[in-house]
N, C-alpha and C positions, 0 to 999 in steps of 0.2 A: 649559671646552668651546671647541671652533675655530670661526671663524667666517672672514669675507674676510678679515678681517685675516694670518691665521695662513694663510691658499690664499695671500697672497699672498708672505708669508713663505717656505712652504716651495715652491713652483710661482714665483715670481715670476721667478726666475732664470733659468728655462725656459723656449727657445719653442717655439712650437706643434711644430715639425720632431722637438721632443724628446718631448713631454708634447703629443698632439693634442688639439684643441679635445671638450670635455668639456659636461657639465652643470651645473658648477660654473661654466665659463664663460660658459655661457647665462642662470644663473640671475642672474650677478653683473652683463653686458653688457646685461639687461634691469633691471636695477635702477640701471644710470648711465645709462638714458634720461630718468629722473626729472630730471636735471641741468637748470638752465638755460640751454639751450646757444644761445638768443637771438643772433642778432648773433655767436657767436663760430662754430658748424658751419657750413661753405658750404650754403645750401638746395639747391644743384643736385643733382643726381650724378654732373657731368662734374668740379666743385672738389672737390678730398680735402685734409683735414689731417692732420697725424700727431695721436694724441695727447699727445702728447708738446708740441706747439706748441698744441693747445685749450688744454691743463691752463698754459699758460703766456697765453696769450691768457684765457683765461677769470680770469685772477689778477687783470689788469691790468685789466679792466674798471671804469668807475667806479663802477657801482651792485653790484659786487664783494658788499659786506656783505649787500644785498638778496637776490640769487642764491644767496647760502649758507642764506639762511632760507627754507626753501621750505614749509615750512607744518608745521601741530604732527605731521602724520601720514606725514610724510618724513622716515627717520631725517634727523637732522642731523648726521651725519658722511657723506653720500651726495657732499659736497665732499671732504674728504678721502679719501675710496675714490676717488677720481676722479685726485685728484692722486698719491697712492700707485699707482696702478696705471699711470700716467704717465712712473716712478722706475722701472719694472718692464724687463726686456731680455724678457718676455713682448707685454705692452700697447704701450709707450711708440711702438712704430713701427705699432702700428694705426693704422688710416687710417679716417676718420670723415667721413661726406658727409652730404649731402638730410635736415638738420634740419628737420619739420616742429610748427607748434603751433601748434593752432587749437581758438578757447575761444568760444564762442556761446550765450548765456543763451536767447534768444528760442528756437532751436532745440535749445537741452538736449543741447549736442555739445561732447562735452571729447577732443580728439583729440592726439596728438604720435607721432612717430617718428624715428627715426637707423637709416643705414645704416655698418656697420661693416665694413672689408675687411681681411684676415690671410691672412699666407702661412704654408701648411704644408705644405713637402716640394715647394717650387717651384709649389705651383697658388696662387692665391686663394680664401677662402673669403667669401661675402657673407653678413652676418649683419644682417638686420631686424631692430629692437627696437620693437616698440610698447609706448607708456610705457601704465600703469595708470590707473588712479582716482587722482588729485589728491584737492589739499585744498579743493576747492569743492563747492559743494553743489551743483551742475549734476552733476558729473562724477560724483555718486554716484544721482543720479536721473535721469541715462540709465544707470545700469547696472541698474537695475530695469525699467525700462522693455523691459528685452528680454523680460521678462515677457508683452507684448502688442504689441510692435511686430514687422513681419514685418523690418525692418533698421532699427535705430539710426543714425542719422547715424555716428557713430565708426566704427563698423562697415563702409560703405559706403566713409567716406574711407582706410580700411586699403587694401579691394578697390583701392580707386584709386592708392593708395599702388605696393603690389605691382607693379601693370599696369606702373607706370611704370617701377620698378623693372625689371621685365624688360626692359623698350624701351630701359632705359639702357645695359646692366648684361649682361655674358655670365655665363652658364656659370648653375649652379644655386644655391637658398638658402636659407639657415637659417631659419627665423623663431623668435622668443622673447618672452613677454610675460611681467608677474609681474600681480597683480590683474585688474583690465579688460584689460589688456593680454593674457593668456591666453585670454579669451575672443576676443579678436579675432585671434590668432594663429592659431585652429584656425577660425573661422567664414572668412577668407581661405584656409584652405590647402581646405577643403572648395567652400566657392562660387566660387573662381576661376577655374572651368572646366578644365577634360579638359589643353588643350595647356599649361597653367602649373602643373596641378598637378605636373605630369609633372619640374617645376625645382623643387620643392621634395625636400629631401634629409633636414632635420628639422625637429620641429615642437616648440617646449617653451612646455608650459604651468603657469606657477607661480601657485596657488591663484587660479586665476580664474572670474567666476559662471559658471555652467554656460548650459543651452538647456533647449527642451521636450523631452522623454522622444524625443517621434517622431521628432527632429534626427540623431538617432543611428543611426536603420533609413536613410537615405539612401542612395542609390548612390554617390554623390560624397562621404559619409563613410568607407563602405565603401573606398572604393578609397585614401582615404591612412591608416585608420587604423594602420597597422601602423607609421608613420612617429610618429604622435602620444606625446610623452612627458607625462605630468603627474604634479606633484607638489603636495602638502599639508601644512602641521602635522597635529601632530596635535589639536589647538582648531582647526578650522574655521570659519569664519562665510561670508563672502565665497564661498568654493569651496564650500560646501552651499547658495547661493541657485540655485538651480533643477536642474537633472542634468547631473552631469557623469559622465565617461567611466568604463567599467568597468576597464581596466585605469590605477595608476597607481603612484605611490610613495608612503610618508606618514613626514614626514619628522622628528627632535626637533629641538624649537624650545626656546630659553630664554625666550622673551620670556611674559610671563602672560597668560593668555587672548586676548581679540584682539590684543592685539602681538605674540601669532606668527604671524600677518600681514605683520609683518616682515622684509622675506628677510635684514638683518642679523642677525637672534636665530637664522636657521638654520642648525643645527649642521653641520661637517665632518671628515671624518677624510684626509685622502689628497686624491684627487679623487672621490671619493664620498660624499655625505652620509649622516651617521649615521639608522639609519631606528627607527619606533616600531610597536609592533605592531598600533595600529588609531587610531581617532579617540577624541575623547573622547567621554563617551558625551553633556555637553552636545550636540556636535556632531555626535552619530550621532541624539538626539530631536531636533535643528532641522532634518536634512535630512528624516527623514519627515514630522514634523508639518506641516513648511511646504510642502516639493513636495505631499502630497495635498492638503492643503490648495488650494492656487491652481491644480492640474491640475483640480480641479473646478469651476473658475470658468469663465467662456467672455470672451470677450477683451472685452468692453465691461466686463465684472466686473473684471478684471484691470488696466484701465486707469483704473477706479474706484481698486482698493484702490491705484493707485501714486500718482493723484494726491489720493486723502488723506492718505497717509501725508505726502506732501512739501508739500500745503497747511499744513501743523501745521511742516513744517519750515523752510519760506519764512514763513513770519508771526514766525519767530524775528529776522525783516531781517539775517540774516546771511546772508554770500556765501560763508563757507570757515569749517571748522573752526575755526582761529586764530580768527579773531571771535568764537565762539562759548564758544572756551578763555578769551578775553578778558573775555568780560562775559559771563557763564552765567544768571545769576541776570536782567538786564533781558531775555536771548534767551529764557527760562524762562518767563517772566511774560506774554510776546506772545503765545506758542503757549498757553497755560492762557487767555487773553481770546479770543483763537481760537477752542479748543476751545468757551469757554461758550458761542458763537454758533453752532456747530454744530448743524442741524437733528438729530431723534432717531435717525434711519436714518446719519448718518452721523458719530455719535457710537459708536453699536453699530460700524461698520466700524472707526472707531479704537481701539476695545476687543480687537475680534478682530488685526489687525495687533500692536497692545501685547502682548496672550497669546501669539501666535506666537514672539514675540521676548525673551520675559520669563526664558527661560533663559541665552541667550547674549549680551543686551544689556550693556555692559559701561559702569559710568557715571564712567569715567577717562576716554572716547574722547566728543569732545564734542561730534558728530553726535547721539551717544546721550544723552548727557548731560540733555537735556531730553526726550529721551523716558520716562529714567527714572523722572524728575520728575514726570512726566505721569501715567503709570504709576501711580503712588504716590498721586496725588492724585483719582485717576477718581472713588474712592466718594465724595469730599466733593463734586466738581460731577456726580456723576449721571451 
């Protein structure tokens, strides 16, 4: 099956004048924002680099080996896609600005963006990438948290993002997220207000959490959805937490169960991705069971169930996946002495969260991994 490698293979040789900016560009331009592009993108958006000069600047960095490891749940080839697309007479003269990355525990705010600029057919095209859910356990409990907060910090710094973006920056703009990044692509192109939505031209959302049901009847939804593209594996997890859009794509993914979450495992033929004809049905009982489920809570409930779940998951004293891929078994052991200290009522709430999830938890992904555990062991602690 094809993947970037093979888009870049047969596209690579092609610039946009030949082969216009695509979906396959979008989905791939928002999965090298994952990049650590620290110190090597200008933060402004008056400095542009090619990339062609990042991908050669980012080699030479000394902490080089560190930036390539970006965590167990980043592919680790998302350096070499970077630098292969650098080789390309497609990428290599894109021009890359206004690197932002901002990581705040006390505030449960995992944020990053790049602005990308390409010529097709003599215009500019500006392409915003909000990066996704990292590999920290912050960056995955603000993505729950939209469950009950009326704007997430990320969220907010996107809005602010954009603003600026236009203050900089003429002519109109793309936006593209893959994970959290999706949700904050479409919550900016909606709350931006009337005279900014008005510069947005596309909007791509790859398998990001959704919103609450009533996000959707909005006036200011209404008026760009028609511009909204979104796409899905077809094992969803991530993109069935809360509702997302009715019209989208669902796409084959090779990767197994949650790693097709992945935008490396998803499939390509041309410049369109190979599609599947529905969700799995794992991932058609988590989006019901769980949206009725927490649409019937009310938001002090809502902000209950997020911060239990994530009490159990902070008691693990890990800070990111990798830690947790690391030493499973001492992160396992914290969260079960946790749990036993748990008053009854909110024991019962980490029983209902566990059921919810007990389909599509997946105990290879090591967020999960001690939930599994957990899971498993309820009836012996009660």
């Amino acid at each position: 099956m094809a993947d970037f490698f093979d888009y870049l293979n047969w596209r690579g040789d092609l610039t946009f004048d030949k082969v216009p900016f695509g979906k396959i560009d979008a989905l791939l331009l928002a999965h090298l924002s994952y990049s650590i592009f620290d110190g090597v993108v200008p933060s402004s958006f008056e400095e542009k680099k090619t990339l062609g000069q990042v991908a050669k600047d980012f080699a030479a960095m000394p902490d080089y080996e560190e930036r390539i490891n970006i965590g167990f749940l980043i592919n680790k080839r998302t350096a070499e896609l970077m630098f292969k697309c650098a080789e390309t007479e497609r990428y290599k003269n894109m021009e890359l600005c206004a690197f932002r990355n901002i990581y705040n525990e006390e505030n449960v705010e995992q944020f990053a963006a790049v602005t990308y600029i390409i010529k097709e057919n003599g215009r500019e095209k500006k392409i915003i990438a909000l990066r996704g859910t990292d590999d920290t356990i912050v960056g995955w409990k603000e993505d729950f948290n939209i469950a009950w907060m009326e704007q997430i910090p990320a969220q907010k710094d996107a809005l602010d993002y954009y603003n600026e973006a236009c203050s900089a920056l003429d002519g109109d703009f793309i936006l593209t997220g893959h994970s959290k990044g999706g949700n904050l692509v479409i919550n900016t192109a909606v709350m931006c207000g009337d005279k900014l939505q008005k510069r947005i031209s596309q909007v791509y959302n790859f398998d990001g959490p959704g919103f609450a049901a009533d996000f959707f009847e909005k006036a200011e939804y209404k008026a760009v959805e028609e511009r909204i593209n979104s796409f899905y594996p077809g094992f969803s997890v991530v993109g069935m937490i809360f509702h997302h859009p009715k019209k989208f794509e669902i796409v084959k993914s090779d990767g197994f169960a949650f790693w097709q979450h992945d935008a490396m495992n998803w499939q390509i033929m041309g410049s369109n991705f190979i599609n599947e004809g529905d969700f799995t049905e794992e991932s058609q009982l988590f989006y019901k069971a769980f949206n009725e489920w927490i649409d019937k809570l009310d938001t002090e409930q809502k902000k209950d169930f997020v911060e239990t779940m994530f009490y159990i998951l902070e008691a693990s004293g890990a800070k990111t996946n990798n830690e947790i891929e690391k030493d499973a078994l001492k992160c396992t052991a914290r969260m079960l002495a946790s749990y036993a200290e748990m008053g009854k009522d909110r024991r019962k709430e980490m029983k209902n969260i566990l059921s919810m999830f007990k389909d599509v938890i997946a105990d290879d992904i090591p967020i999960f991994k001690p939930l599994v555990l957990l899971k498993n062991n309820l009836r012996i602690l009660g």
